[in-house]
N, C-alpha and C positions, 0 to 999 in steps of 0.2 A: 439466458444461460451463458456464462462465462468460462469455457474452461481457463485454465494456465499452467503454466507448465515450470516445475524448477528444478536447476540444474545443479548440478553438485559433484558431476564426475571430473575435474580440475587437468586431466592428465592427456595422453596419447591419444593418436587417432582411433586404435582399436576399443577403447572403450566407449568412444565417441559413440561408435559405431552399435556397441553393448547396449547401450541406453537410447538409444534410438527406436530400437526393437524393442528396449523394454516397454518404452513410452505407447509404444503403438500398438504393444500386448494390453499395456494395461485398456487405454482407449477403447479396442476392442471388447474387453472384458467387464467393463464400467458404461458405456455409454449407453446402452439399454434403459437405465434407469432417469435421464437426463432428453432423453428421444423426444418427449413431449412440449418441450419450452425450444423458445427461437433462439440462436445463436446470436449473442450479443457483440463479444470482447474476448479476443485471447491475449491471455498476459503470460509471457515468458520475467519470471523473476524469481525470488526467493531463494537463489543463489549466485551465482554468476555467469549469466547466459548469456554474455559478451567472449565466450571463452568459447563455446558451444561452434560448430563449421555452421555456416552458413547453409549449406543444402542439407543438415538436420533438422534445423528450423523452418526451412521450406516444405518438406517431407512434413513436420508435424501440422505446420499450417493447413496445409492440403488434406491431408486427413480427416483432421479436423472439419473442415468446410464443407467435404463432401460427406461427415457423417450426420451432421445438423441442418435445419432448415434455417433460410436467412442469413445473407451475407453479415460478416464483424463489419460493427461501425467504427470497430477500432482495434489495431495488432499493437500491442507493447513489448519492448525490452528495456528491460532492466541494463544497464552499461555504464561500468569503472570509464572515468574522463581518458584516462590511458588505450583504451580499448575501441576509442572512439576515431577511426581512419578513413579514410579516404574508400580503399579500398574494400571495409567491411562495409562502411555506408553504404554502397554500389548493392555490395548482398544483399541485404537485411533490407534492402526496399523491393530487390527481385524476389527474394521471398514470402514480401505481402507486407513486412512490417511497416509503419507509419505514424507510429510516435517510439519516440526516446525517451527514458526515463534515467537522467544522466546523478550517478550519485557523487556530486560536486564538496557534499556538506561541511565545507569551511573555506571561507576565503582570506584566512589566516597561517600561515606557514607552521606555527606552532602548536595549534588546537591541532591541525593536518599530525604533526606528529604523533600529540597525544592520542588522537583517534585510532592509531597503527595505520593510514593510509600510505598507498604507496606512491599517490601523484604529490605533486607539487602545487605553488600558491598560483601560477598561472594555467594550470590544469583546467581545470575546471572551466572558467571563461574560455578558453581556447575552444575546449569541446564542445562548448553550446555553439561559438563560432562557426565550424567545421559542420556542425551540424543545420544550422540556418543556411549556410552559405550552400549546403549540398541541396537542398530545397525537397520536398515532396516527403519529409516528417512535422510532425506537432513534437515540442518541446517540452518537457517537463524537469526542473531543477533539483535535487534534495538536498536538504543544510538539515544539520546536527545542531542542537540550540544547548547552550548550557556545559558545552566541553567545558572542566575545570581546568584554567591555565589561571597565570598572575593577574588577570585583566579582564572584564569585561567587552567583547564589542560591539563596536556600536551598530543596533539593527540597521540602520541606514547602508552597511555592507550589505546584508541581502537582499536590499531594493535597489541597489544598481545593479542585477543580473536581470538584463531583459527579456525573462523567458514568458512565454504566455502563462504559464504556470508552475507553480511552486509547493513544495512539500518540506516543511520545516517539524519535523521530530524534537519531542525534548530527549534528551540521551538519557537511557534508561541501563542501569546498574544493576544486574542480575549477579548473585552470592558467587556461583555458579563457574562465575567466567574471570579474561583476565581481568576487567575491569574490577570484578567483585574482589578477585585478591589482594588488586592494588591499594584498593580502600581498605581492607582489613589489615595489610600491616601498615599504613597509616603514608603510603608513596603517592596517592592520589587521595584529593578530599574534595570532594563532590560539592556543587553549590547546594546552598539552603533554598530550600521551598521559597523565602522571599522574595531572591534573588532570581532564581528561576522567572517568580509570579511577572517581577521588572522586564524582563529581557521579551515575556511573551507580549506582554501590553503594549513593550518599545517596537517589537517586531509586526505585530499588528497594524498600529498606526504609521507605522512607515509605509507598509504595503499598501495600506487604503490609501495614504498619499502621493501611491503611484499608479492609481486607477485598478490596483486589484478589488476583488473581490475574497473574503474571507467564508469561503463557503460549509467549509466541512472544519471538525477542531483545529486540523493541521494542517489545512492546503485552502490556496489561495490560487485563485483565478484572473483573466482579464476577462471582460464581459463574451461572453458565448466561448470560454476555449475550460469546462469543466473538464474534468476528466469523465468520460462515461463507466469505466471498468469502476473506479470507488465506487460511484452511486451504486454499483451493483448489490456493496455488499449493506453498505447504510440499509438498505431497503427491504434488505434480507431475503435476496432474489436468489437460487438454486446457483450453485456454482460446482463445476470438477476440477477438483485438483488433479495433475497428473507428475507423476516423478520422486523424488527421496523429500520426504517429510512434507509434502503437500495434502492441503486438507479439503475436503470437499460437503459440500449440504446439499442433498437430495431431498425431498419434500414429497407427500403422500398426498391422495386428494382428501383424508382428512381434516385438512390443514397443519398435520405434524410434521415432523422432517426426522432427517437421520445426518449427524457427524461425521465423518469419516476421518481417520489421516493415517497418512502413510508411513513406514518403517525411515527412522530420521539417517540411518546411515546405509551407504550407498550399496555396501555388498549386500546388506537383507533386503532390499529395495530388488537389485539383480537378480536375487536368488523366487522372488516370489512376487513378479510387478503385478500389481491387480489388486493384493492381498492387503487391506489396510490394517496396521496392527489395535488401533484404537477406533471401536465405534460405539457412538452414543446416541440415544434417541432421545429427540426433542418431542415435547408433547406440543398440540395446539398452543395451548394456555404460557407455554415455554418460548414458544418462537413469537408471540404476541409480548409478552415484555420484553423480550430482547430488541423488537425490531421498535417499542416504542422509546429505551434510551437511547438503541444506537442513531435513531432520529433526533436525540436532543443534543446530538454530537454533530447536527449539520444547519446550514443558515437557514433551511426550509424547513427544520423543527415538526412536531407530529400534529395531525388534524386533533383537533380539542377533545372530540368525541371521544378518543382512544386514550383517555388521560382519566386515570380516575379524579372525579372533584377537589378532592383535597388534596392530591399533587398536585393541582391548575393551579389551586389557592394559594398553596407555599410557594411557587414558584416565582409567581407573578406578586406576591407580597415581601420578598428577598431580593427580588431584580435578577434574578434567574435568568428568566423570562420575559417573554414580552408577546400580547397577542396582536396575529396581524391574519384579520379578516377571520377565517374558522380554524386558524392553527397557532399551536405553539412553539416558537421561536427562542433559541436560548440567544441571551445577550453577552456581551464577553465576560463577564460575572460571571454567566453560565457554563464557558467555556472554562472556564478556570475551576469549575467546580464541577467539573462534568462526573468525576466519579463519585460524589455526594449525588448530584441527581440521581444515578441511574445505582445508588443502593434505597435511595428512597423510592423510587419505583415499582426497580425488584420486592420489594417490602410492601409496597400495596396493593399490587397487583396479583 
């Protein structure tokens, strides 16, 4: 069981203080249902919880510990390069924390623009810096792959950040947002799928050439430094979300589960924490195809058995796939075709 927690109140200490309470209502209100599985991982992210005081995160950690069985084999936050100090280091490890998850993603000064960030091209390196040198965290990197700028670069920039592990995203373009406007009146124009396909394949083999491990579609490891909080969700293990727009999967002894998420902006979040505005029941037969393509979206791929025959067949006769010993393994082929598998999946199962 995973809770996490995200943050989204951006402003003064008195609201700091709001959400704190809210957090710890909702917690309160919610963990009943979660009471039965071991405490794995708390992840503080899914907004920007490097803003967040130091003895809020403490307060939540604590709680948290004391209301589940089994110590976290791992506390994360989420943390802008700029946010990464001396000073906050000191906190955020008295408060239990012990990996970072620093979002660096671009070591380009110009992509940096285009992205809206507000660090700089030596940001990033610096903070991983800061962050090794202060000693008693795990590292984790994130790069944006695919910024539209005049140029390509070269994946060989992201294998010189010597983080034990890495999170490389393709940038995704939602209608929606500003990026989607900019493409629509024609100020930003996105790489082609081809292009795209190049940069993952170049990024790839760079990595493997620097002793990573390419374990999951987008993160990449050195030997024994995974991240434990993903595997959580690959596997389709119970998690709570706590806070504005976080989402949570509860699970029945059925074998079915239930969705949850929370109200996406902060004052209906304030006004009723506990209360998720969207929930949706997953059937047995539902969270079994789910958890078998989200496994085809990691290097340890799904046990054969759980595969109907004729998706083993297509798989492994396209190079999808590859089997290794009773399981099925996607191959980078597969990785690049990952949402083709997992509609043929959904579709057979």
């Amino acid at each position: 069981m995973c809770p996490y927690c995200d943050f989204a109140v951006e402003v003064g200490a008195p609201e700091h203080d709001a959400y704190l309470r809210a957090i710890l209502s909702e917690l309160d209100a919610r963990a009943h249902r979660f009471e039965s599985h071991e405490l794995v991982s708390i992840y503080f992210g899914g907004g920007t919880p490097s803003l967040w005081r130091a003895d809020c995160l403490a307060e939540v950690v604590a709680a948290v510990t004391a209301r589940f069985t089994g110590a976290p084999k791992e506390i994360t936050i989420e943390a802008n390069p700029t946010d990464i100090t001396d000073e906050h280091l000191a906190a955020w490890r008295a408060a239990g924390i012990d990996r970072i998850s620093i979002g660096v993603q671009s070591l380009a000064a110009d992509e940096l623009v285009v992205l809206g960030r507000d660090h700089r091209f030596g940001d990033g390196p610096a903070a991983l810096a800061r962050v090794l040198a202060h000693g008693g965290f795990a590292a984790s990197c994130d790069f944006i792959l695919g910024t539209p700028t005049g140029r390509a670069y070269d994946a060989d920039w992201i294998a010189r950040i010597d983080s034990d592990h890495l999170s490389v995203y393709e940038l995704t373009i939602e209608e929606r947002t500003a990026f989607g406007q900019r493409v629509k009146t024609g100020r930003l124009v996105p790489r082609d799928d081809d292009a795209l396909a190049e940069l993952y394949i170049a990024t790839h083999h760079a990595l493997l050439a620097r002793g990573y491990e390419h374990y999951e579609i987008s993160s990449y490891a050195k030997p024994g430094k995974r991240a434990i909080h993903n595997a959580l969700y690959w596997r389709g293990s119970p998690f709570l979300g706590l806070g504005v727009g976080a989402a949570s999967l509860a699970l029945d002894a059925a074998g079915g589960g239930e969705r949850a998420t929370n109200p996406r902006r902060a004052a209906a979040y304030l006004a009723a924490p506990g209360t998720p505005v969207e929930v949706v029941p997953s059937t047995p037969a539902d969270l079994r195809t789910e958890r078998a393509w989200l496994g085809m979206r990691t290097s340890d791929g799904v046990a054969e058995e759980l595969l109907p025959v004729n998706v083993v067949t297509w798989l492994l006769a396209e190079g999808l796939a590859e089997r290794r010993e009773a399981r099925i393994c996607p191959t980078l082929r597969g990785y690049l075709m990952a949402n083709r598998i997992a509609a043929r999946i959904a579709e057979a199962m």
